[in-house]
LUMMIFI-628685 format. One line per 5 residues: number of its first residue (from 1); their letters; for each residue y, z, x of N, C-alpha, C. Coordinates in steps of 0.2 Angstrom, whole numbers, plus 5000, padded with zeros to 4 digits. Layout:
N
NUM = a = Y,Z,X,Y,Z,X,Y,Z,X | ...
# end
This chain:
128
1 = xxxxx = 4994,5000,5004,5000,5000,5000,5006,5000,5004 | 5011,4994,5005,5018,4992,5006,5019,4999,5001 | 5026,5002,5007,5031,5005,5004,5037,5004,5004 | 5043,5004,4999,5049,5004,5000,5053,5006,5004 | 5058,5005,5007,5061,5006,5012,5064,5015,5008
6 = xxxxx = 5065,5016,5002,5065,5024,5001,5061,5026,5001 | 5053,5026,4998,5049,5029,5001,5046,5030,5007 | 5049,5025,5012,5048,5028,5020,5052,5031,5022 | 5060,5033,5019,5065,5036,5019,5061,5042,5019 | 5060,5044,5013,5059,5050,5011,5053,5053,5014
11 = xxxxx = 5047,5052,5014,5040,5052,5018,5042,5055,5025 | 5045,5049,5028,5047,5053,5036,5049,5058,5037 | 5056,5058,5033,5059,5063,5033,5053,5070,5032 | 5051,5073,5027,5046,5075,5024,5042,5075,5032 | 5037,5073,5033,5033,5070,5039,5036,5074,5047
16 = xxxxx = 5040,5072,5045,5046,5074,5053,5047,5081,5053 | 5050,5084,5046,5052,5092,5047,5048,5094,5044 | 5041,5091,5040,5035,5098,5040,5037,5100,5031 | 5043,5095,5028,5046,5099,5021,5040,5096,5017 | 5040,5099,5010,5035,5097,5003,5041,5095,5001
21 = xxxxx = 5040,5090,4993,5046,5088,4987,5049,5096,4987 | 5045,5101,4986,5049,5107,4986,5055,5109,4988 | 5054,5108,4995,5057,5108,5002,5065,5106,5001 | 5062,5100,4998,5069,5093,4997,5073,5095,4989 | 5066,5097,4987,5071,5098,4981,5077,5106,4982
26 = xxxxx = 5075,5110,4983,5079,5116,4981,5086,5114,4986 | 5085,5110,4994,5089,5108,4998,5095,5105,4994 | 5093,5101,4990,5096,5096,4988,5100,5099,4979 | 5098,5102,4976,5098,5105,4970,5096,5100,4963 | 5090,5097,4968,5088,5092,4961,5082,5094,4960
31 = xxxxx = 5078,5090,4956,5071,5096,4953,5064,5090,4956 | 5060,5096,4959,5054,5091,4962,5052,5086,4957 | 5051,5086,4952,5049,5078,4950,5051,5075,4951 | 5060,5074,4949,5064,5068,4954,5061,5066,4961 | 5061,5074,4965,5059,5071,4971,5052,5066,4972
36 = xxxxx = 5049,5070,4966,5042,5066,4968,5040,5058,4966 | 5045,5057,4959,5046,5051,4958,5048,5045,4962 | 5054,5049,4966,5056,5042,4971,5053,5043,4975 | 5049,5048,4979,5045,5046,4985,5038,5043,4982 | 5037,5042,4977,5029,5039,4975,5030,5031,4971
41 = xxxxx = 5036,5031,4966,5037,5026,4963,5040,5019,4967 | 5033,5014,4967,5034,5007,4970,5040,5004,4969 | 5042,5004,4962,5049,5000,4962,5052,5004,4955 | 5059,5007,4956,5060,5011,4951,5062,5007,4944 | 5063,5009,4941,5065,5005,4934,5072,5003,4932
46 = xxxxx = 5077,5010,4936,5083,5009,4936,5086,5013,4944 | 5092,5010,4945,5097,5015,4951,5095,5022,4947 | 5095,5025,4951,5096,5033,4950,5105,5035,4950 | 5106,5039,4946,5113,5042,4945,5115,5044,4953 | 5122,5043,4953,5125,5044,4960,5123,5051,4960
51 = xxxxx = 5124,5056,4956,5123,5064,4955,5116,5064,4961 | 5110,5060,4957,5104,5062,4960,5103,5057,4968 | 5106,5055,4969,5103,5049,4976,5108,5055,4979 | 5116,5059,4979,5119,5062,4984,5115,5067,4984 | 5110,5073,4978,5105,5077,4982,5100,5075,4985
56 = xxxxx = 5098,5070,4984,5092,5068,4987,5093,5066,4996 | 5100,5064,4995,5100,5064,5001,5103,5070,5005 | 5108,5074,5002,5107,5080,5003,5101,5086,5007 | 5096,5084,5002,5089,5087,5002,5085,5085,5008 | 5088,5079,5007,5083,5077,5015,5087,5076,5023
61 = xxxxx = 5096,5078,5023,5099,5082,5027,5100,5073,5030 | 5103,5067,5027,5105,5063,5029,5113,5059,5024 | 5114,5054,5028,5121,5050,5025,5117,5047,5018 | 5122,5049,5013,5120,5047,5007,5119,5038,5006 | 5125,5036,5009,5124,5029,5011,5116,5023,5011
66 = xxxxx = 5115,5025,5015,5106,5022,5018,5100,5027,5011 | 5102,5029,5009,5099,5033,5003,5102,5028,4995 | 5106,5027,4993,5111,5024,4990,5107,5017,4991 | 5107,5012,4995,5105,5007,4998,5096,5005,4996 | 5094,5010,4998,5086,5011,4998,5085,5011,4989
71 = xxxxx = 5088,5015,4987,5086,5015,4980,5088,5009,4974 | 5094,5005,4977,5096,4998,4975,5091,4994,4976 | 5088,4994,4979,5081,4988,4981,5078,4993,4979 | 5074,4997,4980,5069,5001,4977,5069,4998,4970 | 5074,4999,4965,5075,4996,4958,5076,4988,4958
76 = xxxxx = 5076,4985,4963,5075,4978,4962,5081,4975,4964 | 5086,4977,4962,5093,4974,4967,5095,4972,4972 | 5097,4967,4974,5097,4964,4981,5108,4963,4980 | 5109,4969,4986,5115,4970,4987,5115,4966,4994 | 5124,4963,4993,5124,4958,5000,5131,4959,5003
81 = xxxxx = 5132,4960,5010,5137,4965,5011,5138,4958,5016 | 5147,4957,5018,5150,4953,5021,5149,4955,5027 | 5147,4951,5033,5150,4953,5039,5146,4959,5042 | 5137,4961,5039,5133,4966,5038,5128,4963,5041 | 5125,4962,5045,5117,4962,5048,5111,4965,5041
86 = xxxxx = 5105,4961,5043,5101,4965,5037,5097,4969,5042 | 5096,4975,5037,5095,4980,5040,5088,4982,5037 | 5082,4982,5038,5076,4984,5036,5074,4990,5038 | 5076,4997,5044,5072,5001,5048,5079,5007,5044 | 5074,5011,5042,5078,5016,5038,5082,5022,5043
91 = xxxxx = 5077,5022,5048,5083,5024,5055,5088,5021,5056 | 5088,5016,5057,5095,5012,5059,5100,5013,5053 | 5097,5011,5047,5102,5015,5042,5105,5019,5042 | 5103,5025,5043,5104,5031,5045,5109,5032,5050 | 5107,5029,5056,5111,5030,5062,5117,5028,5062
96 = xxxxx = 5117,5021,5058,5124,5016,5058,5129,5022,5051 | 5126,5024,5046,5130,5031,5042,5132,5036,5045 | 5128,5038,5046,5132,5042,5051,5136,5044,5059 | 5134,5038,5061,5140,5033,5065,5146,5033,5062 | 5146,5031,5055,5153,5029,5052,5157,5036,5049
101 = xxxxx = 5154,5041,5050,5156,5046,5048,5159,5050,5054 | 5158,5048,5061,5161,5052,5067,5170,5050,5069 | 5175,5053,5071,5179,5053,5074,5180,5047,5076 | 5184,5042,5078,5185,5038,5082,5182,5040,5090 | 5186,5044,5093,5184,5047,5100,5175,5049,5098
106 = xxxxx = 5172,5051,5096,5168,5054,5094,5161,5048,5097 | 5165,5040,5092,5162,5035,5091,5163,5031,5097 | 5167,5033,5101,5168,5030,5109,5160,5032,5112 | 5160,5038,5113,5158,5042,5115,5150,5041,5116 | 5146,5037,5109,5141,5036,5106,5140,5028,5110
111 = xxxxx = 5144,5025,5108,5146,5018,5113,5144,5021,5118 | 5147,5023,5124,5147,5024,5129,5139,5026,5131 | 5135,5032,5127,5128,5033,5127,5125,5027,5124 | 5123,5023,5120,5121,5018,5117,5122,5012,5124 | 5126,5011,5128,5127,5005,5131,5123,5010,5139
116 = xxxxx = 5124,5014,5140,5118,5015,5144,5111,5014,5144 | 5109,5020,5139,5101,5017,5135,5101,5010,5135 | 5105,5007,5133,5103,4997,5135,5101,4995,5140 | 5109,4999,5147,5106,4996,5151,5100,4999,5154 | 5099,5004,5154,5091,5007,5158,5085,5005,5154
121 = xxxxx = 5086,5003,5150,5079,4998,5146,5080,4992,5149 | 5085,4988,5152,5084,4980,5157,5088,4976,5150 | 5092,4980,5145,5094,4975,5139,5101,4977,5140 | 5105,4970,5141,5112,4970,5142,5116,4971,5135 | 5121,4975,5134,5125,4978,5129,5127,4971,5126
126 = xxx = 5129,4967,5121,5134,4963,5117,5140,4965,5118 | 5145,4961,5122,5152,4963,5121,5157,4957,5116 | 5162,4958,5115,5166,4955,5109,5170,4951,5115
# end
């Protein structure tokens, strides 16, 4: 069984710190069947309420952004964003959200570690 990019959102997450729906739910102030529904249901039948994607993302302790995104296609919508790379790897999502929520300075900073990592893997950085 192919999972949705929320479902492996959530799973990880869950996987990674050892949490149950429990876990994520009290974290989040939503009720375990919610949680249980979007980590189990292939394709949901609709968006979920802003209310519910902010605890859930809440709950599982990342950027509501890449949670929001995940559940759009989860329900079958295909959102298409200008001047956006397609993004399949729910970490990436993640990271680029969170990215976007640092300091300017903060986000230098992050370049500057990111174009290291490049170079000492043998992968030259993209410059503009």
């Amino acid at each position: 069984m192919v999972l949705n990019t929320l479902q492996q959102m959530i799973k990880g997450r869950l996987d990674q710190n050892g949490w149950s729906y429990n876990d994520v739910a009290r974290r989040g102030g939503i009720s375990r069947s919610t949680v249980h529904h979007l980590a189990t249901s292939g394709r949901l039948a609709q968006v979920p309420q802003k209310a519910t994607l902010e605890g859930l993302a809440r709950g599982l302790g990342i950027p509501v952004a890449p949670v929001q995104r995940a559940a759009v296609e989860a329900a079958g919508v295909n959102l298409y964003f200008e001047d956006a790379p397609a993004v399949t790897d729910p970490e990436v999502e993640i990271l680029i959200a969170s990215v976007q929520r640092l300091s300017p300075k903060d986000r230098r900073h992050v370049a500057v570690l990111v174009e290291s990592l490049l170079e000492a893997g043998g992968v030259e950085p993209e410059r503009d």
